[in-house]
Every structure is written in C-alpha cells, then in structure tokens.
C-alpha positions as CSV (number, residue, x, y, z in Angstrom):
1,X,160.6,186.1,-1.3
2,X,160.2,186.4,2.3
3,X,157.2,184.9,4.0
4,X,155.3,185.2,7.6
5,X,153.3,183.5,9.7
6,X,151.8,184.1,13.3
7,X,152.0,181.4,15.9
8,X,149.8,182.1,19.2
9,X,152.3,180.2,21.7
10,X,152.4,180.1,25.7
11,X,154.7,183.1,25.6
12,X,152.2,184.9,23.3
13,X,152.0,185.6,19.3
14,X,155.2,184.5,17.8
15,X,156.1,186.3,14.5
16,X,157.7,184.0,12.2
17,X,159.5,185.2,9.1
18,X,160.9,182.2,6.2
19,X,162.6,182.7,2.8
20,X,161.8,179.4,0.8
21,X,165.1,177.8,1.8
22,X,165.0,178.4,5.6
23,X,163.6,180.0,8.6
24,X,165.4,183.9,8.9
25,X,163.6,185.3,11.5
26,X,161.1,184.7,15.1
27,X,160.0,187.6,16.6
28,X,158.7,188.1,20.1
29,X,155.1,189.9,20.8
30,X,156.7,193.2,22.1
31,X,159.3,193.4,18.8
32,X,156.9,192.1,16.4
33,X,155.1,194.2,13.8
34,X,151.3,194.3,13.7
35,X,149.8,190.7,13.4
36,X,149.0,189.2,10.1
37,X,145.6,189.9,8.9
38,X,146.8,187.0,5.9
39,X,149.2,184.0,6.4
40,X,151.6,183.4,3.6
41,X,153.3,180.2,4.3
42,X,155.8,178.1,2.6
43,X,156.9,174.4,4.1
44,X,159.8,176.0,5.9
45,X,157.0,178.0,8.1
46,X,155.1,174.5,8.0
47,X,157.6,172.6,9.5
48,X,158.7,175.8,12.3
49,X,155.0,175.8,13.2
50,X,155.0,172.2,13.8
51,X,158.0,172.0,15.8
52,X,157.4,175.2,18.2
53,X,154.2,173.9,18.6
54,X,156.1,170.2,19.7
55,X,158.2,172.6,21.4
56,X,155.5,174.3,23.6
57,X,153.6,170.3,24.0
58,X,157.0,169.2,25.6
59,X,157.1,167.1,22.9
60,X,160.3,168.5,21.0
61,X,163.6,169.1,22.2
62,X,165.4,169.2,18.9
63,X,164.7,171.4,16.0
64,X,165.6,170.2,12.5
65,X,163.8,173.4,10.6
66,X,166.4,174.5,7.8
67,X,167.5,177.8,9.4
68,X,168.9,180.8,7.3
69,X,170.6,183.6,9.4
70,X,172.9,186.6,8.2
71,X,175.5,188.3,10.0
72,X,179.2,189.0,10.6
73,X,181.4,185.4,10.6
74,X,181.6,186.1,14.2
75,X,177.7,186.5,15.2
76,X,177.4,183.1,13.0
77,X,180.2,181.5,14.9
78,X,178.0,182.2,17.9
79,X,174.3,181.4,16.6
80,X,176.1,178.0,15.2
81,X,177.9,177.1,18.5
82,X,173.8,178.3,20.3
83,X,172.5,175.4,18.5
84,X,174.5,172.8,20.1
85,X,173.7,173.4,23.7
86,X,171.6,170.7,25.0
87,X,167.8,171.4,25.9
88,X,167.6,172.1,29.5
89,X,170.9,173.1,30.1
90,X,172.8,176.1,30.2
91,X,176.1,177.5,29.6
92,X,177.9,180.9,30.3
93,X,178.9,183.5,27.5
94,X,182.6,182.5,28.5
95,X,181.9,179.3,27.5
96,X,180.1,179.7,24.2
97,X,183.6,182.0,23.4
98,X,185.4,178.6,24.2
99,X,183.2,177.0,22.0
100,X,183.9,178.8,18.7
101,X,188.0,179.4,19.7
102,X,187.7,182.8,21.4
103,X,188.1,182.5,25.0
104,X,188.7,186.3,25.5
105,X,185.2,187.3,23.7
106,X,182.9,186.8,26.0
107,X,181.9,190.1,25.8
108,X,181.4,190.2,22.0
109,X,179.6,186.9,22.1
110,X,177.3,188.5,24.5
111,X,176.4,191.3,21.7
112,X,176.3,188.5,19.2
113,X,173.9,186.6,21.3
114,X,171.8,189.6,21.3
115,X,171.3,189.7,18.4
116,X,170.3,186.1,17.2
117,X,167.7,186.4,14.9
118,X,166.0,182.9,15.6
119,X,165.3,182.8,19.4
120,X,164.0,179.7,20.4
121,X,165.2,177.1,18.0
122,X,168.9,179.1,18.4
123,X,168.6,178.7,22.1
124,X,170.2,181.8,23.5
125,X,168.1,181.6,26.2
126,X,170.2,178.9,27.6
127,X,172.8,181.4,28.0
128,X,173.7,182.4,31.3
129,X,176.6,185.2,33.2
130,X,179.4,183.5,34.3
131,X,178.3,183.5,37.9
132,X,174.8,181.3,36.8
133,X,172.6,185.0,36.9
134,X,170.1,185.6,34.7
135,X,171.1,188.2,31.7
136,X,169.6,190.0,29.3
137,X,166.9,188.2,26.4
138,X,165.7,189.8,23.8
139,X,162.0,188.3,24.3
140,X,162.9,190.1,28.0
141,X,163.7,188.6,31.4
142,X,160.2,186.8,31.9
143,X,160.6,184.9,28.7
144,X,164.0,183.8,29.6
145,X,162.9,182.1,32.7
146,X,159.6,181.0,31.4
147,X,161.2,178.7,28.7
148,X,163.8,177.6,30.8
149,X,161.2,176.6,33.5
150,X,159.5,174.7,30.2
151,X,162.8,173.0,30.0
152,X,163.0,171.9,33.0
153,X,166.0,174.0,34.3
154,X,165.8,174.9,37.7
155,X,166.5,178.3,38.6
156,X,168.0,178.5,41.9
C-alpha cells in the first residue's frame, strides 16, 4: 500500500510518498500532483516528516528514514553512493562514477542522478559539474542553491 503526506517546507509543499517499509518517493511543488485534501500516514511518513522538518530547523544533517527506491542496478549504485556525501559538501558527477567503480560514467551517473526519486535525504543536490558549476535539479536551479545555501556551502 502506498501512502502520502504533504509537508509545507521553506522550499514550498513537499509531496511525500511511503510504502509501510520505507520512504519511495518526495516530490517537489512544480512535479507534485494536487495537494492532499486527506493525509494517510504510516510511521515511515512520521519519521520523514520529522526529519525534513529537523532538516529545514538546521537541526538535522543525517537522515536515518528507511528509504525504498527502484531502479536499474546502476541508478541504485548512484542513489546509494548520493547518500554518503557529507552535508554541506559537494562532489562532481565524475566523482560519484569513482565512487561506485565507473570512472568513465559520469555521464550516465548524471541521468541517474536525475532521476533519484528521494531528493533531499538522497542529496543529489550536492552534486556539482566537474568545473564546481551549478547543474541541473530536478526541484530546478533555485532549489539547488537554496538548500545548499541552508547547508552552508558557499557558492562562489
């Protein structure tokens, strides 16, 4: 059973999506579907509610939420290897294709970045071209740099 909840956050009403075992989904404002007139919730969306809203108080900079994601075994490689760069730092798509043994799919990690289901707590927002530019976000540009700016990174 899938369930949703709405989160009213800094960056806007988050869409949050949980089977019973894990969080599978966050959707931004601008790709979510119409809010929620009623809030289903399970503990999973209890405990991402919780930690976003940490998250948004400063007061979180690890997420422990069970997290359930599906795609290829190279998208997963990705979202895995997301989840290990430190809050408030970035890294480049080159090196996130270091990270999971591919050094010549940056390009590929790119698309699999894209496509990370769980924005946010998978933190492809702290992934950066190789040259330190801004990229592409699904959320969109100005919600790239607002959470990094809420993390402290400076963007110079």
């Amino acid at each position: 059973m899938l369930f949703q909840q709405s989160l009213m956050t800094p960056l806007g009403t988050l869409q949050l999506e949980a089977t019973e075992q894990g969080l599978s989904a966050i959707r931004f404002p601008h790709s979510a579907a119409q809010p929620l007139d009623t809030a289903e919730t399970t503990p999973v969306l209890d405990h991402a509610i919780e930690e976003l809203t940490a998250y948004f108080r400063s007061a979180l900079t690890v997420f422990t939420v069970p997290l359930v994601w599906t795609g290829t075994p190279f998208q997963e490689a990705v979202w895995s290897a997301l989840t290990h760069i430190p809050y408030g730092q970035t890294v480049s798509y080159q090196e996130v294709a270091h990270a999971i043994g591919r050094p010549q799919s940056a390009r590929p990690v790119g698309g699999a970045v894209g496509r990370n289901p769980l924005p946010i707590i998978v933190p492809c927002h702290r992934v950066m071209g190789s040259n330190g530019a801004l990229t592409g976000f699904t959320g969109g540009l100005e919600f790239k740099v607002s959470l990094l700016n809420h993390e402290g990174h400076s963007l110079s």
